[in-house]
SEFIRO-448425 format. One record per residue (C-alpha): residue number from 1; residue in one letter; z, x, y. Coordinates in steps of 0.2 Angstrom, whole numbers, plus 5000, padded with zeros to 4 digits. Layout:
REC tilum firo   up east north
REC   NUM    A    Z    X     Y
...
! end
This chain:
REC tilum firo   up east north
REC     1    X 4919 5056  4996
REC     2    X 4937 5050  5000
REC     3    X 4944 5033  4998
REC     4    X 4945 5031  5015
REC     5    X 4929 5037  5021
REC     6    X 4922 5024  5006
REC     7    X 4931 5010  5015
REC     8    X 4925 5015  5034
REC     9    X 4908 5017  5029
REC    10    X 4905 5002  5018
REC    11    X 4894 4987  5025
REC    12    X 4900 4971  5030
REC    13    X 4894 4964  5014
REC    14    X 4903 4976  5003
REC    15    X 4918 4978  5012
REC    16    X 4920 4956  5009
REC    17    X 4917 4961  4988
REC    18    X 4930 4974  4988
REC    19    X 4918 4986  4980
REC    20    X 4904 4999  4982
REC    21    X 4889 5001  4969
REC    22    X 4886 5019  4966
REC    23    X 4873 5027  4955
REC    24    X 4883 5026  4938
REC    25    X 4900 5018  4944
REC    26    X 4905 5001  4954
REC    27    X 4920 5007  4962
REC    28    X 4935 4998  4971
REC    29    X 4936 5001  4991
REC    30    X 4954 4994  4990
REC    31    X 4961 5008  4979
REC    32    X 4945 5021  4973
REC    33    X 4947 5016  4954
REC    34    X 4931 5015  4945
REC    35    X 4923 5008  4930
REC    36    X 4905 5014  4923
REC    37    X 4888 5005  4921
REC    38    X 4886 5000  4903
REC    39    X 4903 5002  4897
REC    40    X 4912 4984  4893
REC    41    X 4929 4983  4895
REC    42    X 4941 4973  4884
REC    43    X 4953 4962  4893
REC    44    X 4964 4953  4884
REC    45    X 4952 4945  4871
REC    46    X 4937 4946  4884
REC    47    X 4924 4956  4886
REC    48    X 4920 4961  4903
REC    49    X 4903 4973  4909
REC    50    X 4906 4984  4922
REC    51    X 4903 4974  4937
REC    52    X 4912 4960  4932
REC    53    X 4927 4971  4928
REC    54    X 4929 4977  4945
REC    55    X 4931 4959  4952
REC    56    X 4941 4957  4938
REC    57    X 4952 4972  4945
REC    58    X 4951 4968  4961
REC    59    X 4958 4949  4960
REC    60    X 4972 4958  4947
REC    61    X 4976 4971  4957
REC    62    X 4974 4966  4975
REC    63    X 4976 4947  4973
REC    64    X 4961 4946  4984
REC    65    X 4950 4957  4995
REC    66    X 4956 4946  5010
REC    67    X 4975 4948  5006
REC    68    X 4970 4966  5005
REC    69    X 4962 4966  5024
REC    70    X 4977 4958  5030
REC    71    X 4990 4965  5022
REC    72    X 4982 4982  5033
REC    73    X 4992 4988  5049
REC    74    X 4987 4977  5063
REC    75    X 4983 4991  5074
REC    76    X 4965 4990  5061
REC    77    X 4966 4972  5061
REC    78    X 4970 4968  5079
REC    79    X 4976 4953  5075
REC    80    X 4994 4949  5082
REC    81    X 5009 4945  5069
REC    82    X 5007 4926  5075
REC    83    X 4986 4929  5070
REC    84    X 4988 4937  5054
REC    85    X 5002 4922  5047
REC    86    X 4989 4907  5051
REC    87    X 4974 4916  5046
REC    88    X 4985 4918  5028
REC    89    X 4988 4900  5029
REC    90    X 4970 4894  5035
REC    91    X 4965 4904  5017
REC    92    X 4977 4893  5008
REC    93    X 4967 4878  5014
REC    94    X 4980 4868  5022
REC    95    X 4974 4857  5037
REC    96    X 4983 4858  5054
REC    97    X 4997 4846  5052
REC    98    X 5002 4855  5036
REC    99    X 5002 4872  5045
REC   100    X 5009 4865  5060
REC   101    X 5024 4859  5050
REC   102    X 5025 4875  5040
REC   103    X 5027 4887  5056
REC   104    X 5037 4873  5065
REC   105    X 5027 4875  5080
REC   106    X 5018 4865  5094
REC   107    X 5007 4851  5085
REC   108    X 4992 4849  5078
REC   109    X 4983 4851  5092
REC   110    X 4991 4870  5093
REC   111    X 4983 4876  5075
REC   112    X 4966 4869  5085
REC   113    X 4967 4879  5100
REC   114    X 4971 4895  5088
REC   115    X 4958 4891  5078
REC   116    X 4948 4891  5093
REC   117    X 4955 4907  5101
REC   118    X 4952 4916  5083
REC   119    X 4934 4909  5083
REC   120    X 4930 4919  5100
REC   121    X 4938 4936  5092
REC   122    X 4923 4933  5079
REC   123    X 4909 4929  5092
REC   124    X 4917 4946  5101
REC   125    X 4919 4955  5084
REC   126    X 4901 4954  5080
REC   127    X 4894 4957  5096
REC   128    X 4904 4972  5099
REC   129    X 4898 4979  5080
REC   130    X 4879 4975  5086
REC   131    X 4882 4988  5100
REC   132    X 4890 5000  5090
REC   133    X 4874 5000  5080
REC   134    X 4861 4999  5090
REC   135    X 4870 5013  5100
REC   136    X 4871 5024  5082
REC   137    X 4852 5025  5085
REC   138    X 4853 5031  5101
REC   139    X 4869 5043  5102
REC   140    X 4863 5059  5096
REC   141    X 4879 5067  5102
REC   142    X 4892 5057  5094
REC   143    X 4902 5067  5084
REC   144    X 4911 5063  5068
REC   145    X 4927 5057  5066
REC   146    X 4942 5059  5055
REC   147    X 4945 5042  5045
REC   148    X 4960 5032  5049
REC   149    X 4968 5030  5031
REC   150    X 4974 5012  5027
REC   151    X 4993 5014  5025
REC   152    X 4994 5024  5043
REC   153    X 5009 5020  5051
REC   154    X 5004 5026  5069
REC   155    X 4987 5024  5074
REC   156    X 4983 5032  5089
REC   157    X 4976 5049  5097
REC   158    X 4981 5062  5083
REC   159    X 4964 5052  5075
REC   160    X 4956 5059  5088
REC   161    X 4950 5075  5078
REC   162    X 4933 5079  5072
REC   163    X 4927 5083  5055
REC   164    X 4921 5099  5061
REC   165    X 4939 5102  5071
REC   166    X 4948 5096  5053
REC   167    X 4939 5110  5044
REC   168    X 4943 5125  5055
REC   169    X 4962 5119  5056
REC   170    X 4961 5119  5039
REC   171    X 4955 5136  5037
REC   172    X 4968 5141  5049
REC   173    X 4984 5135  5041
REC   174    X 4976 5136  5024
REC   175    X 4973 5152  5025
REC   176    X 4971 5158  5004
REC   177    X 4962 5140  5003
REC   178    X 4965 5120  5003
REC   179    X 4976 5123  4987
REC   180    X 4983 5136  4992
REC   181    X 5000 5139  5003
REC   182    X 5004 5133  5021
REC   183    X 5006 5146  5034
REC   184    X 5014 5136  5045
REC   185    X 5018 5117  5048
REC   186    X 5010 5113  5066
REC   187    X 5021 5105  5078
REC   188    X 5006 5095  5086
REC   189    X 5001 5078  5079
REC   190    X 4983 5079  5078
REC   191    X 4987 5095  5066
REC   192    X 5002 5088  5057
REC   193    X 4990 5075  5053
REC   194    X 4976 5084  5043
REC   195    X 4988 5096  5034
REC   196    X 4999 5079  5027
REC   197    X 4982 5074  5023
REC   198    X 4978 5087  5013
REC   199    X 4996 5091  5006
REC   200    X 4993 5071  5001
REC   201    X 4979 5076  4990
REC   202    X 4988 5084  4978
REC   203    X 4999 5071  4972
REC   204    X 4991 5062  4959
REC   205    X 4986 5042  4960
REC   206    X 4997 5029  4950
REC   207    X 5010 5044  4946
REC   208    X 5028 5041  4949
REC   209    X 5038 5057  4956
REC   210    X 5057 5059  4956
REC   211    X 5062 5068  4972
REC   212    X 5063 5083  4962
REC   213    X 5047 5084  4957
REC   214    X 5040 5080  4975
REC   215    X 5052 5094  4981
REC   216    X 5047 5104  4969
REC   217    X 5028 5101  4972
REC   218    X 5029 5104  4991
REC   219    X 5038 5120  4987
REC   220    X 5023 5129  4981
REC   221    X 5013 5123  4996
REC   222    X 5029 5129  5012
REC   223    X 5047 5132  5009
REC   224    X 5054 5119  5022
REC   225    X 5049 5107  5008
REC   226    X 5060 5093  5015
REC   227    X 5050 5093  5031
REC   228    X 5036 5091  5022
REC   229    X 5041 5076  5013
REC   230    X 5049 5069  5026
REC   231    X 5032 5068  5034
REC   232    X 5024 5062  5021
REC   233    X 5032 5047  5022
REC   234    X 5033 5043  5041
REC   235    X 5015 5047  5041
REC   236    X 5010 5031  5026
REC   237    X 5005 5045  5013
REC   238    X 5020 5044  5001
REC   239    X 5028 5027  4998
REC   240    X 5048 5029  4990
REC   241    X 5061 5018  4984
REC   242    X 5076 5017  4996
REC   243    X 5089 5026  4988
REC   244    X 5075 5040  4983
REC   245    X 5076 5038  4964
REC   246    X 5056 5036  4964
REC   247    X 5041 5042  4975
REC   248    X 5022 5036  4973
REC   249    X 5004 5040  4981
REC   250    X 5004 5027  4995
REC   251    X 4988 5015  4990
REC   252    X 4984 4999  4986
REC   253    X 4992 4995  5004
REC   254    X 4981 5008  5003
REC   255    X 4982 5027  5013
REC   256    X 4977 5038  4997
REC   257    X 4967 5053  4998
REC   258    X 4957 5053  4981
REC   259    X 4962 5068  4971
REC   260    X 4944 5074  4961
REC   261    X 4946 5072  4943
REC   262    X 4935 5072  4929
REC   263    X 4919 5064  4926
REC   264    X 4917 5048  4921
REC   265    X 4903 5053  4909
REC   266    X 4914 5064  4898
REC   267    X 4916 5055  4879
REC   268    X 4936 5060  4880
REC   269    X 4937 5051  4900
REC   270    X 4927 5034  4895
REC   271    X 4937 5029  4879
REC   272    X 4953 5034  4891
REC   273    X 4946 5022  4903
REC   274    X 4945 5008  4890
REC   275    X 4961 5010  4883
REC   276    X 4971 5010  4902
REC   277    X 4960 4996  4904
REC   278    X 4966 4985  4887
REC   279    X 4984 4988  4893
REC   280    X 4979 4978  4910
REC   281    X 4987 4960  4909
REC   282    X 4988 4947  4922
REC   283    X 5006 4940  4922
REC   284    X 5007 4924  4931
REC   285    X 5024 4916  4935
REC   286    X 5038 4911  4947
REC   287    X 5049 4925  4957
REC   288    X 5062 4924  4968
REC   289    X 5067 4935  4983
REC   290    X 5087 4935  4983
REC   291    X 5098 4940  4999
REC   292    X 5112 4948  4990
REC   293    X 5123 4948  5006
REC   294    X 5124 4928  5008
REC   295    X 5116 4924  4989
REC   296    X 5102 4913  4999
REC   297    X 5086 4915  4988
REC   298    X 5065 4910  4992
REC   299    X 5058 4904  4974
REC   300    X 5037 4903  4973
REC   301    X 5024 4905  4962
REC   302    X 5009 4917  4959
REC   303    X 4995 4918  4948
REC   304    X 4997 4935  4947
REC   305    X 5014 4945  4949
REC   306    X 5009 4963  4950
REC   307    X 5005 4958  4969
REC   308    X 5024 4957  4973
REC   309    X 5026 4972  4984
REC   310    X 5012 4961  4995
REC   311    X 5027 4949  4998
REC   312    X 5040 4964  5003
REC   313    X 5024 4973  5013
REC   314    X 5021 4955  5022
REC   315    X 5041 4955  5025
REC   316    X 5042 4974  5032
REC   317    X 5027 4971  5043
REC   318    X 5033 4952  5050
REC   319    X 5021 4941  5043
REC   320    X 5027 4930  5029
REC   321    X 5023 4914  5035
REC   322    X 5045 4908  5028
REC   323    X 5053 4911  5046
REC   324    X 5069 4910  5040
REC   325    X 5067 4920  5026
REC   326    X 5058 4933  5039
REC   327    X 5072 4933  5050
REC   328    X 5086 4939  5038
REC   329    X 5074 4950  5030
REC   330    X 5074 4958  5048
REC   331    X 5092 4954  5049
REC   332    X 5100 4962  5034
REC   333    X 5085 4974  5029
REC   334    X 5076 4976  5014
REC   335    X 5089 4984  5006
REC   336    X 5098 4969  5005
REC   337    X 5085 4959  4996
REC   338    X 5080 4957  4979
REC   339    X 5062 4953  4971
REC   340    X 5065 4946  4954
REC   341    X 5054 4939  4941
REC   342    X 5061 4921  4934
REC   343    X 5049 4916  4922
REC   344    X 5029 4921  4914
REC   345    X 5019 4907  4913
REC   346    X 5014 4907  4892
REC   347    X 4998 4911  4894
REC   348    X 4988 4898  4881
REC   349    X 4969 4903  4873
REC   350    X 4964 4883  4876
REC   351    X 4952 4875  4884
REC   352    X 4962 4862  4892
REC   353    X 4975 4874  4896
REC   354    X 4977 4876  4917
REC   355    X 4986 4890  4926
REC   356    X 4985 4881  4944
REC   357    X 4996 4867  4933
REC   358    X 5007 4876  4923
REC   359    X 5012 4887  4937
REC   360    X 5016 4871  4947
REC   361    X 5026 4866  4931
REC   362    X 5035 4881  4933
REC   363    X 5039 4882  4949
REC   364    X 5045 4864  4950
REC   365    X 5056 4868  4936
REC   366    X 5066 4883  4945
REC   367    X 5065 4873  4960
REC   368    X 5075 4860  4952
REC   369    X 5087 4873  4943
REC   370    X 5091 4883  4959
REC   371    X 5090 4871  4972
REC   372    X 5086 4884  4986
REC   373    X 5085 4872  5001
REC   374    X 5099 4871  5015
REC   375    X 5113 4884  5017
REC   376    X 5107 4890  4995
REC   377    X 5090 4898  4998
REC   378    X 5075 4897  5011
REC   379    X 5064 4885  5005
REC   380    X 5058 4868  5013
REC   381    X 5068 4854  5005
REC   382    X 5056 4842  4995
REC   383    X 5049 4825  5002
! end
């Protein structure tokens, strides 16, 4: 089953763990990896079993499954840019003077009535789901549709194709079969959309291409390769560096369509498995994000710095909850900004040791240093 069709068709319940229990495997919704039942994984001195692992993953990987929700493209969230910041800030356990002052808007009384008007999208929300599946029993007729991958960048009509209708276009342009070569590139949406999707298939998860490789890749399937890739990435399927040096499966904001490989009950695949998995490593620290046109710079902290292209994804999509620091990023660009690690917090095996504390530590440290208040960075000056 594809990633996607994973994700759709999990239950409320598993869609708030981030995972799905399978006969042998727990696997991740947010970006398909899988660990096995009865394997223990070694993580950093620690012995993890299976289940435990993949919320292990998913707090390393995805910070969190509801950072993950709303990192998605509002059009799947419907929620509104203004929505989507004070949810994140609600999450952060911040009371309404504190997120009034924050956004700089209204007063507390403001926050309430949100909080109010977000408290009626749920009461909608659910009765809206309790239709949908009462009516499941009841619809005999309903077809089934195409799943809208995560990282889709125009969510509209061209979704509006059945599974049924996907498999005959992809006989027609398919033609020596799904691996095989494209006999055309379709100039309607609706088909553009399944052929990227199944061109995306065969770029392999957590790989990094350089554009020759892509080119050369998307050769073998038409000769108007450029096309293709351009596609690819207007589409949410391919994610690449802006000067093109590096292209990458787009997940994890996610939109991969989940290559098969081999079983996870092969010897060879299970002590792969471990291995990628002792190589995992949570690195907490303080970052900065640096505009290199007028050397103004945001400094923060986060328990786990594999999750900074979630800060340039919330920037891109307009919902960092620094308005100031969101407005140059729409101003200048993201080519004009540059995320940097400052400093790892050393990582002690104590039992009095604290990350929530040593990360403050830290922060205040390179807040100190920097001085990124005023007309020198983006941050709110302290008290």
């Amino acid at each position: 089953m594809e990633l996607s069709e994973l994700f759709w068709n999990a239950s409320l319940d598993e869609l708030k763990k981030g995972y799905v229990v399978q006969e042998e495997h727990y696997v991740c919704l947010l970006c398909g990896s899988a660990c096995e039942k009865g394997i223990i994984y070694p993580v950093d001195g620690m012995l993890y079993e299976a289940q435990r692992y993949i919320r292990l993953h998913i707090r390393m990987v995805h910070q969190s499954v509801f950072d993950y929700l709303l990192g998605l493209d509002k059009r799947l969230t419907g929620l509104t840019d203004h929505q989507n910041s004070l949810l994140r800030l609600f999450y952060q356990e911040l009371s309404d003077a504190q997120i009034q002052k924050e956004l700089g808007i209204g007063s507390a009384s403001t926050i309430r009535n949100h909080r109010f008007v977000l408290k009626e999208k749920e009461r909608q929300s659910k009765i809206f789901l309790a239709l949908m599946e009462l009516l499941k029993a009841k619809d005999k007729h309903a077809p089934r549709f195409v799943d809208v991958h995560q990282t889709a960048t125009m969510i509209d009509d061209r979704y509006n194709v059945t599974l049924d209708e996907q498999e005959s276009l992809l006989q027609k342009y398919f033609p020596d079969g799904k691996e095989g070569g494209l006999k055309s590139f379709p100039a309607k949406q609706k088909q553009k959309l399944i052929v990227l999707r199944q061109i995306a298939s065969r770029f392999v998860r957590e790989q990094t291409y350089s554009e020759k490789e892509v080119n050369e890749l998307l050769k073998a399937v038409y000769e108007d390769f450029a096309t293709l890739r351009r596609y690819l990435i207007e589409y949410g399927f391919l994610n690449r560096k802006p000067d093109g040096s590096e292209y990458w499966v787009a997940e994890t904001e996610t939109g991969y369509v989940k290559k098969e490989e081999p079983t996870l009950n092969d010897r060879n695949r299970r002590k792969e498995l471990q291995e990628q998995y002792k190589e995992v490593k949570i690195e907490a620290g303080v970052y900065q994000i640096l505009n290199t046109v007028n050397d103004k710079r945001f400094v923060d902290a986060s328990p786990n710095l594999r999750n900074l292209n979630g800060r340039k994804f919330e920037l891109n999509s307009g919902g960092h909850t620094n308005k100031k620091l969101q407005a140059d990023w729409k101003q200048y660009g993201e080519a004009a900004f540059k995320i940097e690690v400052l400093e790892l917090v050393d990582i002690k095996d104590s039992t009095f040791f604290s990350m929530k504390d040593e990360l403050k530590k830290l922060e205040e440290k390179w807040l100190e240093k920097l001085q990124p208040y005023g007309e020198k960075g983006y941050n709110s000056p302290p008290k």
